[in-house]
KEPA-450434 format. One record per residue (C-alpha): residue in three letters; y, x, z negated; residue number from 0. Coordinates in steps of 0.25 Angstrom, whole numbers, plus 2048, in hexadecimal, padded with zeros to 3 digits. Each point is the difference from the previous one (the first is absolute). Example, Ala and Ser with C-alpha at 12.3 -4.5 7.8 and 13.67 -1.06 7.14 Angstrom:
2
PT   residuo     y     x     z   num
PT       ALA   7EE   831   7E1     0
PT       SER   80E   806   802     1
This chain:
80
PT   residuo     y     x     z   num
PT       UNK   46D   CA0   2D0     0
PT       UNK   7F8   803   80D     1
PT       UNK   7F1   7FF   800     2
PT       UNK   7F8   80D   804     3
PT       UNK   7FA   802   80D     4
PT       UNK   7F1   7FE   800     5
PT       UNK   7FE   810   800     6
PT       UNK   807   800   7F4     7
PT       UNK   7F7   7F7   7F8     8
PT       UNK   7F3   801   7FA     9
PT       UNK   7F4   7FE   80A    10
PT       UNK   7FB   7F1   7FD    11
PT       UNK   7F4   804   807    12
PT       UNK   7FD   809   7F4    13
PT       UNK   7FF   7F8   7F4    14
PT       UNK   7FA   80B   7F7    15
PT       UNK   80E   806   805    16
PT       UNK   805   7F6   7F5    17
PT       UNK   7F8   808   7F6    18
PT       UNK   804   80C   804    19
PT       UNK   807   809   7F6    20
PT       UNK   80F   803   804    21
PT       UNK   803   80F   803    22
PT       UNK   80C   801   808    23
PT       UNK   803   80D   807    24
PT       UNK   80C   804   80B    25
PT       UNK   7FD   806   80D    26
PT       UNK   80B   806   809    27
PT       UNK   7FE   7FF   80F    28
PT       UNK   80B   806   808    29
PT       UNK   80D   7FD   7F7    30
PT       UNK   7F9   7F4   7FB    31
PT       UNK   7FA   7FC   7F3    32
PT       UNK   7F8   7F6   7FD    33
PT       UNK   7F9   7FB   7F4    34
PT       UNK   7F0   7FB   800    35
PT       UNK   7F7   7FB   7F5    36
PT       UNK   7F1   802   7FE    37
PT       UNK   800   7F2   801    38
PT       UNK   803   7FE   810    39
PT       UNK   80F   7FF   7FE    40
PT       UNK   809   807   809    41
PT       UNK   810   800   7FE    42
PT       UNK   809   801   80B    43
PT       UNK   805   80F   807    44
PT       UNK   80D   804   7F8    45
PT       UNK   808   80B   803    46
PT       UNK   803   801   7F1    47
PT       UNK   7F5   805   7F7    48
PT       UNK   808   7F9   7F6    49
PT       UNK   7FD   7F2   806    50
PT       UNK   7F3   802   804    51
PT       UNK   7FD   804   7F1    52
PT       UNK   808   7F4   7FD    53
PT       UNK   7F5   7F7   807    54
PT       UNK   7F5   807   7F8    55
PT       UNK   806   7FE   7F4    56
PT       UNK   802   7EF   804    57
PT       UNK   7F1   800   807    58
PT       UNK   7FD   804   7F1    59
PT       UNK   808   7F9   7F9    60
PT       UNK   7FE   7F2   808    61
PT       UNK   7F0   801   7FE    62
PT       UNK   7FF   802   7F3    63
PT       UNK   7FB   80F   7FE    64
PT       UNK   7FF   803   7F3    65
PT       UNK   804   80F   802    66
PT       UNK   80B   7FD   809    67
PT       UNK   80B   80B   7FC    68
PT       UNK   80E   7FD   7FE    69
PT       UNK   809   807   80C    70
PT       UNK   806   80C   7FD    71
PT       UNK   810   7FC   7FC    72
PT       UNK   80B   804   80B    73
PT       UNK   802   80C   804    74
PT       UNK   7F4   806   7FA    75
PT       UNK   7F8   80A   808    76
PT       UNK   7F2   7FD   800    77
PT       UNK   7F4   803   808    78
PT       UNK   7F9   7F9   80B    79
């Protein structure tokens, strides 16, 4: 697997960015999406919502938030 780009990882920097609790949220730009944490995370731009949710869901996931949410199972609408 590919290691992010540095604008898609938390700002070392920041150390209370660490701390920080993890809300993720898409934003669209154009026909892009891209997922971004409270945290300082950014994903990358995805022309599918889908996938960008996708890296909301593993951002979540692979730092251990407590309230990460299962994904929604395929095919199922769901909102942003």
């Amino acid at each position: 697997m590919r290691e992010l780009a540095p604008e898609h990882q938390p700002d070392p920097a920041h150390p209370s960015a660490a701390a920080a609790p993890h809300g993720t949220s898409l934003t669209e730009r154009g026909s892009f999406c891209s997922a971004s944490c409270a945290c300082g995370w950014r994903g990358p731009a995805r022309r599918a919502r889908d996938r960008a949710r996708e890296d909301s869901h593993a951002h979540l996931r692979d730092h251990g938030a407590d309230d990460a949410a299962a994904p929604p199972p395929d095919g199922a609408a769901g909102a942003l």
